[in-house]
C-alpha positions in Angstrom: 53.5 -65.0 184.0 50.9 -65.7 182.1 48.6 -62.4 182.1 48.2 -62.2 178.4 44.8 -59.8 179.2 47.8 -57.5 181.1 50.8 -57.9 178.8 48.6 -56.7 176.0 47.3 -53.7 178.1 50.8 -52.3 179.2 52.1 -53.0 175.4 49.1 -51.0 174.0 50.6 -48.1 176.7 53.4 -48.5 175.6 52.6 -48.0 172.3 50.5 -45.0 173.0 53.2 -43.1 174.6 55.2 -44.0 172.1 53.1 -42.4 169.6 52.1 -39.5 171.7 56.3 -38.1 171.9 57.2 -39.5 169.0 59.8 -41.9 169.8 60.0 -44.6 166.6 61.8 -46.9 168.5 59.4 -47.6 171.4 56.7 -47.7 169.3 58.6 -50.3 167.2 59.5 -52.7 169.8 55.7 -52.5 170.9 55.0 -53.4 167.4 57.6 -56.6 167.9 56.0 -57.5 171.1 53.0 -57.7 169.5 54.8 -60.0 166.5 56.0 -61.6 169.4 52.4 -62.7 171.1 51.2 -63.8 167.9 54.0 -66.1 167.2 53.2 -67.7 170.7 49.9 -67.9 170.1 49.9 -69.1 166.2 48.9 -66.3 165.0 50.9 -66.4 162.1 49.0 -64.0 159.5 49.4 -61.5 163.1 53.4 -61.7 163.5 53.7 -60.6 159.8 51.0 -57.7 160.3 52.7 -56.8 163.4 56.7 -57.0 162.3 55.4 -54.4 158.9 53.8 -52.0 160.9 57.1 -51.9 163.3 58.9 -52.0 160.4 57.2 -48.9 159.1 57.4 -47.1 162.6 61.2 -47.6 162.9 63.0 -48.5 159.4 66.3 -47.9 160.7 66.4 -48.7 164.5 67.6 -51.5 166.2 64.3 -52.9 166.5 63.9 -53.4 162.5 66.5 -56.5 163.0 64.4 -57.9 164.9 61.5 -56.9 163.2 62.6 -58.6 160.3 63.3 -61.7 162.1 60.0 -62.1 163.6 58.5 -61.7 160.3 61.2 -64.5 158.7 59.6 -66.8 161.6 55.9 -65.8 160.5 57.2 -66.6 156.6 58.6 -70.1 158.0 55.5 -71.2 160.1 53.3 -70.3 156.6 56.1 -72.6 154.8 57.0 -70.0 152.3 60.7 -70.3 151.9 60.9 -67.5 149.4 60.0 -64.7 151.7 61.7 -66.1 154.8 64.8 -65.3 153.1 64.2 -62.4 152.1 63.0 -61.2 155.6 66.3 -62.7 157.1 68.4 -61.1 154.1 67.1 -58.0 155.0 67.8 -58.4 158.6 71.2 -59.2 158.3 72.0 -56.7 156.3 70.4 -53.9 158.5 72.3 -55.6 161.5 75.7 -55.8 159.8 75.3 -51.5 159.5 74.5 -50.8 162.6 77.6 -50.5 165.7 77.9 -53.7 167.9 76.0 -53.3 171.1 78.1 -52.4 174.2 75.2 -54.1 176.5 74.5 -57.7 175.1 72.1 -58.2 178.6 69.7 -55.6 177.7 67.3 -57.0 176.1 65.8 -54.3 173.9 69.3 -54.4 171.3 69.8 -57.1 168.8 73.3 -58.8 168.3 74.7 -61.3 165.9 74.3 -64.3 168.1 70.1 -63.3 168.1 69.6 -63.1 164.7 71.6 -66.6 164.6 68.9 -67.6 167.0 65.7 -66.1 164.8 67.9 -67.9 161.6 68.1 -70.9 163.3 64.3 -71.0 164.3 63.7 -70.6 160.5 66.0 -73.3 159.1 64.1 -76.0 161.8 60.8 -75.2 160.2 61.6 -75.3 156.2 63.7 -78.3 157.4 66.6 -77.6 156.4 68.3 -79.5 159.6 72.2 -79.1 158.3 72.2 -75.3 158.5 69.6 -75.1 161.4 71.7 -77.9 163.6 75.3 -75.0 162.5 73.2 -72.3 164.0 72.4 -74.2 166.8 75.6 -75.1 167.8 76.9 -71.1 167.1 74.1 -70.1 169.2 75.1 -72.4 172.3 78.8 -71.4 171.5 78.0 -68.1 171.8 75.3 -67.9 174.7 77.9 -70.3 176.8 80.6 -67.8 179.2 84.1 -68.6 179.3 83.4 -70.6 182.9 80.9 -72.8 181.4 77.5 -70.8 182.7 74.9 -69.7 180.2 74.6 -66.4 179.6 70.9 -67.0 177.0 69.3 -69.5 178.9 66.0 -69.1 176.8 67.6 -69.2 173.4 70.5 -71.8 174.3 67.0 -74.1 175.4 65.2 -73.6 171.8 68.8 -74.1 170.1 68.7 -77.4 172.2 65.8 -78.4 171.0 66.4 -78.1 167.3 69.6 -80.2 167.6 66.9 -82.3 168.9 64.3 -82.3 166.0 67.6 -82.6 163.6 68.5 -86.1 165.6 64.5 -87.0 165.6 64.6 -86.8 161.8 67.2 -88.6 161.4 65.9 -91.4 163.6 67.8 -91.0 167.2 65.3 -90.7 169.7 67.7 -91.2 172.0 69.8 -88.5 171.4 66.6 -86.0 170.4 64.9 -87.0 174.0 68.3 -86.2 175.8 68.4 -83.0 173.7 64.4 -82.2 174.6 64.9 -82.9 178.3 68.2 -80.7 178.7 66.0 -77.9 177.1 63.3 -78.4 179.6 65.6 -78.2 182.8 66.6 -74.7 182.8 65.8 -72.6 185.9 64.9 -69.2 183.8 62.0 -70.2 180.9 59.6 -68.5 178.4 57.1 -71.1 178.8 55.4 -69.5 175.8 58.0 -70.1 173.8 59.6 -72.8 175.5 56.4 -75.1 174.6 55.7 -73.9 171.0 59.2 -75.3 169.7 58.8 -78.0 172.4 55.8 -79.7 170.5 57.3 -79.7 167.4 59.7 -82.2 168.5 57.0 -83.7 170.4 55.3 -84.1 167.2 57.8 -85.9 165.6 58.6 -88.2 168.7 54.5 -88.7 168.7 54.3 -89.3 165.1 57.5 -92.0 164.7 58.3 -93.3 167.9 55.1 -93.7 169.5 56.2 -97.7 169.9 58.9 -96.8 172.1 59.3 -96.4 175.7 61.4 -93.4 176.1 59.1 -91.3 173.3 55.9 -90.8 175.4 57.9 -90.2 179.0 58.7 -87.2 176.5 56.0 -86.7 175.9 54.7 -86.7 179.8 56.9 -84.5 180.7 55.8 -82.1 178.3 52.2 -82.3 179.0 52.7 -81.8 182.8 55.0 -78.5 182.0 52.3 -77.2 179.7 49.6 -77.7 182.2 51.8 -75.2 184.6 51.8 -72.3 181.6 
């Protein structure tokens, strides 16, 4: 909504209470959404504080996946490849111990198909656009029910936009517009994060294709959803 002053509040609440009965896993995931704000807000130095102290709170909860991915994503965004791999290594192997949830709507569990998503987010950034565009395409697959509806609406946007970064690097602005615009569509969004991986394919449609007609109606389109967040 846009109440960061009220989001941070609660999540500090949270955290207390957390602290206060001793429940690891609460306070972890208040440590995530923390990792979380400072992603969104380019706080990169912040989502790596944040994911270790979570990480610390709850080693062997759930919420150490995705601990673990938030911190690959802060390892990404400071371009060291290095640690990003070691941050999703250890992620996957805490996931790949742990029992498959039996509630994949709840959003406080992490499945395979997320950590796809957090892998896929990582890839984008180092540019490594063959196995980013693969996760992309798994995490559509996956987030897509057997009648066609989407099931991840968020994540299926952001996997969207990568396959549109990949086709922007490779010189279809075409087919990365198409790709940008289908992302921005969706009825359910994190604007937060919807507009963070939304300008980095902006950026590269600013930066090579500034000549061409369809680039800045992009480009528009993005501004006048930003000015709404």
């Amino acid at each position: 909504m846009g109440d960061r002053a009220a989001a941070e509040s609660t999540r500090k609440a949270a955290l207390s209470l957390a602290q206060e009965s001793g429940n690891a896993e609460i306070a972890g995931w208040a440590h995530e959404m923390r990792a979380w704000f400072a992603l969104t807000t380019g706080d990169y130095r912040g989502i790596l504080a944040a994911s270790q102290a979570g990480t610390e709170a709850a080693p062997t909860h759930g919420v150490a996946v995705q601990l673990a991915g938030q911190e690959a994503k802060g390892w990404a965004r400071l371009g060291d490849r290095r640690q990003t791999e070691v941050a999703l290594d250890r992620g996957r192997k805490l996931l790949e111990g742990m029992p498959y949830p039996e509630n994949l709507d709840h959003h406080f569990v992490v499945d395979p198909a997320k950590f796809d998503f957090y892998a896929m987010d990582c890839y984008r950034l180092l540019g490594e656009d063959r196995f980013a565009e693969n996760l992309a395409h798994e995490v559509i697959r996956a987030g897509t029910d057997f009648d066609g509806s989407e099931r991840s609406p968020m994540r299926m946007a952001e996997a969207r936009i990568t396959l549109g970064v990949v086709a922007a690097r490779q010189g279809d602005l075409d087919q990365a517009v198409n790709y940008g615009e289908w992302a921005l569509k969706g009825d359910r969004q994190s604007l937060p994060s919807l507009l963070m991986v939304s300008r980095e394919l902006a950026a590269i449609v600013n930066r090579d294709f500034a000549a061409e007609q369809t680039g800045p109606e992009y480009l528009d389109h993005l501004t006048a959803l930003s000015r709404t967040s």
